[in-house]
N, C-alpha and C positions, 0 to 999 in steps of 0.2 A: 609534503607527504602527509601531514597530520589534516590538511584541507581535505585529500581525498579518502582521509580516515571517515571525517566527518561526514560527510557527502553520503557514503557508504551506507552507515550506521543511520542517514535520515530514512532511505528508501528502506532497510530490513526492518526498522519500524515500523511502514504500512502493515508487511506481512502481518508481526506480532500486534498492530492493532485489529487487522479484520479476525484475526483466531480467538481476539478477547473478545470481537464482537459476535462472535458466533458463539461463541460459550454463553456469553450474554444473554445471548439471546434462547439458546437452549435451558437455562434457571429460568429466564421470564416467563418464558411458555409454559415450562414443568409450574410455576406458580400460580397462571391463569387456569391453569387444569386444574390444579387440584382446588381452588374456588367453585370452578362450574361440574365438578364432579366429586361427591363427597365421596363413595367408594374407596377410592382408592388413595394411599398416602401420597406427599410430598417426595421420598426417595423411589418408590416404586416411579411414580410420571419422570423424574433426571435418569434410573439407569436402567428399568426395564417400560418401555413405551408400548403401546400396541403400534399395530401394522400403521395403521392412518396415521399417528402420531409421528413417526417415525420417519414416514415416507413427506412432510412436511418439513418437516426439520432438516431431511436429508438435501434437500430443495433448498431450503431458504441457506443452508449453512454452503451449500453449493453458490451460490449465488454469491454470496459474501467471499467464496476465493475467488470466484471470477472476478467480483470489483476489486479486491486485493492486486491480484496480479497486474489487470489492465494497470491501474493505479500506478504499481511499482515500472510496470515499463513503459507508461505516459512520464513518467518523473527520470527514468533515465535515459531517456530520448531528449526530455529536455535540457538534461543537463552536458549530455553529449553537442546539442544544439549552443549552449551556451561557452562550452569549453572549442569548440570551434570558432566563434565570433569572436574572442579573446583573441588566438591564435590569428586571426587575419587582421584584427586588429591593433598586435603588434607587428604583422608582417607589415601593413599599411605605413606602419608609422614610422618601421625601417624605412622602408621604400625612398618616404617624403624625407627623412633626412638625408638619405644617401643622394635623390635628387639637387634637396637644397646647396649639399655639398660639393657636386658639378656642377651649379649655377657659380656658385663662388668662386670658383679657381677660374 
């Protein structure tokens, strides 16, 4: 049970990685702006962006759940994949004994 805790707890890390990298990445940006635009401050570019700003961020931070998600359900597809392979792989090995054990009698 504590295996499929683990398991669990790897995949809702993607999520909480791609949301750190979106945040990430919405400072980096508010900091490259406020270099190539002296106007305006550092907290104005993180909570009040103009329109273009905005609409880039909305995009790339977009982007960043989509590869999250895929991510999350490419890793529990394969881990479905692998928790199956197990599965016939102890079926297999019943099998071969219970065979070996009609050979012998």
């Amino acid at each position: 049970m504590s295996s499929q805790k683990k398991k669990g707890v790897f995949s809702e890390e993607i999520i909480v990685i791609t949301i750190g990298i979106a945040i990430v990445y919405w400072i980096i940006d508010s900091i490259f702006l406020v270099f190539a635009r002296v106007d305006i401050g550092f907290f104005s570019h993180i909570f009040r962006p103009d329109l273009g700003e905005m609409g880039a961020r909305i995009i790339v931070i977009s982007l960043f759940a989509i590869f999250g998600s895929h991510a999350h359900q490419m890793i529990k597809k394969q881990k479905d994949a692998q928790r199956e392979i197990e599965q016939l792989k102890t079926a297999n090995e019943q099998l071969a004994q219970e065979s070996a054990g009609l050979k012998n009698t």
